[in-house]
N, CA, C and O atoms as CSV, one atom per row, in Angstrom:
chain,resi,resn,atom,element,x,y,z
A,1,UNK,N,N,172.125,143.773,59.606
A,1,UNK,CA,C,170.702,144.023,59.459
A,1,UNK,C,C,170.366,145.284,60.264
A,1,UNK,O,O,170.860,145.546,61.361
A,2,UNK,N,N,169.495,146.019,59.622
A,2,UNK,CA,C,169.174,147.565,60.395
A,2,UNK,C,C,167.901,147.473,61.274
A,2,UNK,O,O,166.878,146.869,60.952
A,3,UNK,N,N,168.063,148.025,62.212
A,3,UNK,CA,C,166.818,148.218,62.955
A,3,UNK,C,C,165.572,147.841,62.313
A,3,UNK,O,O,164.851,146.850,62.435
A,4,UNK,N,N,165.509,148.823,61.642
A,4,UNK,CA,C,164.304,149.318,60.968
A,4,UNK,C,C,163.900,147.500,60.034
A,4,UNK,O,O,162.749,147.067,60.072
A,5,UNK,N,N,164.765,146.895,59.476
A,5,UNK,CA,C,164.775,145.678,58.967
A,5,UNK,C,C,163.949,144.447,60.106
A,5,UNK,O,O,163.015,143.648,60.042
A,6,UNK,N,N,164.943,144.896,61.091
A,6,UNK,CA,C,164.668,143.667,62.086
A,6,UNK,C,C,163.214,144.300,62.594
A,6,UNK,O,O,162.368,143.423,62.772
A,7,UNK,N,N,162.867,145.347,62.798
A,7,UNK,CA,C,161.567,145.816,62.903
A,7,UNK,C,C,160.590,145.445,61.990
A,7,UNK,O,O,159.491,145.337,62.532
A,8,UNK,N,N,160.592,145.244,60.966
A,8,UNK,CA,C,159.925,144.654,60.001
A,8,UNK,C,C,159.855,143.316,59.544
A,8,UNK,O,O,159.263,142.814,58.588
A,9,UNK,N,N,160.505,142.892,60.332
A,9,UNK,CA,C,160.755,141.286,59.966
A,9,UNK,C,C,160.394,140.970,61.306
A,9,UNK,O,O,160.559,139.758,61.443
A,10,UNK,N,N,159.871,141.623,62.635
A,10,UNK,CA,C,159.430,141.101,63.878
A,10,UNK,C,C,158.098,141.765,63.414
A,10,UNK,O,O,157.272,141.175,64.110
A,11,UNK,N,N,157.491,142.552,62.727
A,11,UNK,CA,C,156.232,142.705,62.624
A,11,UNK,C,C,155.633,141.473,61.146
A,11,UNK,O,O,154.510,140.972,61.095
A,12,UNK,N,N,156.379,141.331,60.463
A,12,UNK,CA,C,155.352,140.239,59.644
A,12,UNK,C,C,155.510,139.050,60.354
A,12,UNK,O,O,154.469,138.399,60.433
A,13,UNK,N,N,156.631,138.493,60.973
A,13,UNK,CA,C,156.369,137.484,62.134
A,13,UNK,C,C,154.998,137.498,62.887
A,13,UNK,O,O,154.044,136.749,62.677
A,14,UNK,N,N,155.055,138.084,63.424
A,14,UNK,CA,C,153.672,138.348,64.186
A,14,UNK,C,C,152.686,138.662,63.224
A,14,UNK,O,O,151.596,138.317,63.681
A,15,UNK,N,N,152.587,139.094,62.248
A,15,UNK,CA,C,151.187,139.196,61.603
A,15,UNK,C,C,151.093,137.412,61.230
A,15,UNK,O,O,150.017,136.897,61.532
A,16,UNK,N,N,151.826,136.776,60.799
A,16,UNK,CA,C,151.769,135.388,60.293
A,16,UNK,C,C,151.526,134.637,61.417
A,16,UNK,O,O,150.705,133.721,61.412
A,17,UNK,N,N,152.212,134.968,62.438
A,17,UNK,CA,C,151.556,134.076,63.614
A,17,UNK,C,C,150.190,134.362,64.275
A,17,UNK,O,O,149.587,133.580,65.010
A,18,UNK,N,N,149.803,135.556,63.918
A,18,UNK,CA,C,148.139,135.622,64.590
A,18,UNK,C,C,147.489,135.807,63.707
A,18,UNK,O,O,146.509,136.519,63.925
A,19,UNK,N,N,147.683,135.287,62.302
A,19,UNK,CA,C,146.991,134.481,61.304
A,19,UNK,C,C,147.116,132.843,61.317
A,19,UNK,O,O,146.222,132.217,60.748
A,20,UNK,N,N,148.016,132.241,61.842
A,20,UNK,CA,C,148.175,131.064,62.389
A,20,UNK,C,C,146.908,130.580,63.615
A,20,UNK,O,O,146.083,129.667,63.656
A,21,UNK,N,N,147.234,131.606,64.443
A,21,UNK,CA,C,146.495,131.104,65.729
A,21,UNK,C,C,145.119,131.576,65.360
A,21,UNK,O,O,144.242,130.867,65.855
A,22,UNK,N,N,144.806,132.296,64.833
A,22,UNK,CA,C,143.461,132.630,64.093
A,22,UNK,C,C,142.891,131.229,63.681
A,22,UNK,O,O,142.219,130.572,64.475
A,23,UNK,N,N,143.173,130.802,62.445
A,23,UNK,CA,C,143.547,129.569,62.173
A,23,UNK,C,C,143.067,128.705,62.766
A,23,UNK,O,O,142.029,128.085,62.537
A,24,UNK,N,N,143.744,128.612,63.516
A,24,UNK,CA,C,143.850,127.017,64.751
A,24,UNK,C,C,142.814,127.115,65.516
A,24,UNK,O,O,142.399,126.087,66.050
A,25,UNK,N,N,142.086,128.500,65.772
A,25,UNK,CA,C,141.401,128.404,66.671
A,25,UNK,C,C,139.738,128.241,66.317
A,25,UNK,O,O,138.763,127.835,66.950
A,26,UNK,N,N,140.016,128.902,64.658
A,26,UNK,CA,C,138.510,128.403,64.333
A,26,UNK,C,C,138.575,126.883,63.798
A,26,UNK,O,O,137.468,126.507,63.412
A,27,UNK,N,N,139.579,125.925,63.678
A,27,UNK,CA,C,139.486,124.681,63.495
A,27,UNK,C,C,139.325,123.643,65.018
A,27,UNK,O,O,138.836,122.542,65.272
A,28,UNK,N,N,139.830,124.406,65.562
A,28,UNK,CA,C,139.253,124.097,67.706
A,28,UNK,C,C,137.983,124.195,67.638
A,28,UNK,O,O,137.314,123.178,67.817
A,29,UNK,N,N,137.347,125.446,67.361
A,29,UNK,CA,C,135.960,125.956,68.034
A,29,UNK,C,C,135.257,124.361,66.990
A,29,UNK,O,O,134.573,123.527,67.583
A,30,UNK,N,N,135.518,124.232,65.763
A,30,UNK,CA,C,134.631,123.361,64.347
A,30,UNK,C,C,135.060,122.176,65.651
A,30,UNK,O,O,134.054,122.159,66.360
A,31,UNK,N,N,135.660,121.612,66.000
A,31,UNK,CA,C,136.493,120.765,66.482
A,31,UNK,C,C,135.512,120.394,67.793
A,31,UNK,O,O,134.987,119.334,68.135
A,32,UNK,N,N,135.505,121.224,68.152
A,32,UNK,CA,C,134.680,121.012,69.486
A,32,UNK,C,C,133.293,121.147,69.373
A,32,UNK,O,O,132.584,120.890,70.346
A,33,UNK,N,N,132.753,121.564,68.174
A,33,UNK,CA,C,131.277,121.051,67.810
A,33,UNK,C,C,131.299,120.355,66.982
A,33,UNK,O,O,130.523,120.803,66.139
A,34,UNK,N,N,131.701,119.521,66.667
A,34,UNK,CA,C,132.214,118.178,66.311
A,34,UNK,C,C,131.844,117.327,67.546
A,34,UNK,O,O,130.761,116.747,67.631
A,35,UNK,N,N,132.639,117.290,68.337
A,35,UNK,CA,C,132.669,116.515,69.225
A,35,UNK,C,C,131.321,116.501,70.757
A,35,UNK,O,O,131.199,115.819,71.775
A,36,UNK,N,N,130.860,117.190,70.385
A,36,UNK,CA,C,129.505,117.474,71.149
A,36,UNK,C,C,128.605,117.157,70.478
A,36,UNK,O,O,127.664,116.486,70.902
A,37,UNK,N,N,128.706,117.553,69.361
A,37,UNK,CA,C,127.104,116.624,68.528
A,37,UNK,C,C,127.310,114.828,68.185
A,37,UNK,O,O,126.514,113.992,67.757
A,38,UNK,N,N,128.610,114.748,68.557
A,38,UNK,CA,C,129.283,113.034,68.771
A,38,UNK,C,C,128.864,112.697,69.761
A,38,UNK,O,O,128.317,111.594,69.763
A,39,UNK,N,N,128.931,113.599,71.255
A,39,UNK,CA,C,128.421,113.124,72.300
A,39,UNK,C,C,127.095,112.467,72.438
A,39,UNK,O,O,126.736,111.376,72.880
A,40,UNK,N,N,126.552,113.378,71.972
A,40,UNK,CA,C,125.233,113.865,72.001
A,40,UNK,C,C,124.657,112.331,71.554
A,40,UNK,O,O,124.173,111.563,72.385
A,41,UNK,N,N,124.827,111.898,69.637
A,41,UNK,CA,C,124.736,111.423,69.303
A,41,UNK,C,C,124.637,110.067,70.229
A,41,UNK,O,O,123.609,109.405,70.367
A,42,UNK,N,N,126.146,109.732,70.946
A,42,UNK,CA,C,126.798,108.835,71.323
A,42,UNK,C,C,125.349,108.360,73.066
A,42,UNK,O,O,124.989,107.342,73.658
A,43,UNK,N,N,125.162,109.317,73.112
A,43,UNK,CA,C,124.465,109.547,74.462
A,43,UNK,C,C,123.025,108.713,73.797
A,43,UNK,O,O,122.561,107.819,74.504
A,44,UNK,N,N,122.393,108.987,72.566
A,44,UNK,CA,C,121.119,109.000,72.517
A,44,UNK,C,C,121.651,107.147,71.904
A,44,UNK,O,O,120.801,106.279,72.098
A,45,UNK,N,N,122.442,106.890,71.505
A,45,UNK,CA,C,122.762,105.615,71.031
A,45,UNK,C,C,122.695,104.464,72.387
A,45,UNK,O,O,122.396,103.282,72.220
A,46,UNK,N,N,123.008,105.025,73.631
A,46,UNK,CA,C,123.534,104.263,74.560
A,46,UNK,C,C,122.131,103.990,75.207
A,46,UNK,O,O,121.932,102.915,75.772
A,47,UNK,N,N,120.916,105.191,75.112
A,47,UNK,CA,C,119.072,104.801,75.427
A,47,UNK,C,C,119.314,103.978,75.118
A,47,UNK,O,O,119.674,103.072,75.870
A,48,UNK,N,N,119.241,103.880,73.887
A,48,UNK,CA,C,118.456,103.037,72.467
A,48,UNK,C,C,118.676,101.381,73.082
A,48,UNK,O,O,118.045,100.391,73.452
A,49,UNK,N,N,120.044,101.904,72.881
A,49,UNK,CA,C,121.350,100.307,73.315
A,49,UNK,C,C,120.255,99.892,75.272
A,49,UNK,O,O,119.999,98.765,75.696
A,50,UNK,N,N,120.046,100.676,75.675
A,50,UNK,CA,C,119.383,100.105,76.972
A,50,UNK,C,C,118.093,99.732,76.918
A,50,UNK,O,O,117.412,98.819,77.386
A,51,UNK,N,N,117.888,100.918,76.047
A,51,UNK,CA,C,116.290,100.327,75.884
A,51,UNK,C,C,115.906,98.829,75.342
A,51,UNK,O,O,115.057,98.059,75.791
A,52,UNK,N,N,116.736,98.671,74.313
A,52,UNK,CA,C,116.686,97.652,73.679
A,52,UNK,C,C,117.210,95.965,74.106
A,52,UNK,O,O,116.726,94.877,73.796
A,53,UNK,N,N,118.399,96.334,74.941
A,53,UNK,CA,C,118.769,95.103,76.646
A,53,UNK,C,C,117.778,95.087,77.269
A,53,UNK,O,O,117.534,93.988,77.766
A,54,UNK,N,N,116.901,96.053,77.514
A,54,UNK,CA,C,115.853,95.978,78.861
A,54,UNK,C,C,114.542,95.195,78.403
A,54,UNK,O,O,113.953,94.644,79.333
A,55,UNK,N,N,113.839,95.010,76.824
A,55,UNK,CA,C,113.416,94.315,76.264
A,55,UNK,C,C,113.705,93.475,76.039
A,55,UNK,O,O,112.789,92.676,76.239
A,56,UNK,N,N,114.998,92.782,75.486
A,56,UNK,CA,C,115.149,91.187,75.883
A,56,UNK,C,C,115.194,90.532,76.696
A,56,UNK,O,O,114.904,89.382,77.027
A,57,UNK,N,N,115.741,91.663,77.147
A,57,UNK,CA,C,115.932,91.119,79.281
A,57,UNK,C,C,114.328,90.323,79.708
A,57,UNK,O,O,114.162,89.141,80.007
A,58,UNK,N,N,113.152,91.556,79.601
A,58,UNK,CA,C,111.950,91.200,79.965
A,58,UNK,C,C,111.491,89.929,79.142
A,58,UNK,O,O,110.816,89.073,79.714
A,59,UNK,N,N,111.873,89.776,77.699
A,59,UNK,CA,C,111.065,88.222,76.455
A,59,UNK,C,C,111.669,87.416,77.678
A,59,UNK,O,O,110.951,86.707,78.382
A,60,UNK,N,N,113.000,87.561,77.886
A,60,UNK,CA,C,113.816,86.139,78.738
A,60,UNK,C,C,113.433,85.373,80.085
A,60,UNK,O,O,113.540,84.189,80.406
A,61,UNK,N,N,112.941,86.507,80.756
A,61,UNK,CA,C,112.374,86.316,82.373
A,61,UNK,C,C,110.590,85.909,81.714
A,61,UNK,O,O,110.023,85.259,82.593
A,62,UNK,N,N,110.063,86.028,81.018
A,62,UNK,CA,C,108.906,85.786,80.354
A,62,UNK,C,C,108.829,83.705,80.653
A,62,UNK,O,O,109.696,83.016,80.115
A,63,UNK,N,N,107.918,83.156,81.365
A,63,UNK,CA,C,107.994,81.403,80.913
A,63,UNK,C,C,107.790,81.065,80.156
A,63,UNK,O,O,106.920,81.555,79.437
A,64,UNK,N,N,108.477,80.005,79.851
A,64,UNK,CA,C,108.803,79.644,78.283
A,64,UNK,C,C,107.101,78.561,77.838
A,64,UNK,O,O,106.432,77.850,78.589
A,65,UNK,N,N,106.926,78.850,76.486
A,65,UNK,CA,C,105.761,77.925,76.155
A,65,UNK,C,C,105.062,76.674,76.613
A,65,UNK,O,O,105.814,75.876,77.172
A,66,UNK,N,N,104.010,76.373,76.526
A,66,UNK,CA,C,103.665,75.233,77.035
A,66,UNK,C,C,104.693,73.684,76.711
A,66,UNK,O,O,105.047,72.792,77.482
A,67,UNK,N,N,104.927,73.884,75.271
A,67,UNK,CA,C,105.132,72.910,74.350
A,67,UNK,C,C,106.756,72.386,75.437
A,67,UNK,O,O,107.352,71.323,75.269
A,68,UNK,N,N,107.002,73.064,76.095
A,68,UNK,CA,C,108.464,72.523,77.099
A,68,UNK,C,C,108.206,71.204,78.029
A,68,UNK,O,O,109.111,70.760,78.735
């Protein structure tokens, strides 16, 4: 194999690999706003989830009807 060969076969290597990592990295960046609007989500679920314990909590400590 000639220089000039192996020179050309180490430059489309590298063009294919930083089309690779190109790649990968805009499926990271999608990836990671993904996972922040999950948080996010996950965060406003866990109020809800308290808010909604902290209201039964209060019916329960409430005395119970006369009719007992």
């Amino acid at each position: 194999m000639t220089l000039e060969a192996r020179v050309t076969e180490l430059e489309s290597r590298l063009a294919f690999q930083d089309d690779t990592l190109l790649a990968l990295n805009d499926v990271l960046v999608e990836q990671q706003r993904v996972v922040e609007r999950l948080q996010l989500q996950m965060a406003a679920l866990l109020k809800r989830y308290e808010e909604m314990v902290g209201q039964y909590q209060a019916s329960e400590e409430e005395a119970p009807p006369p009719h007992y």
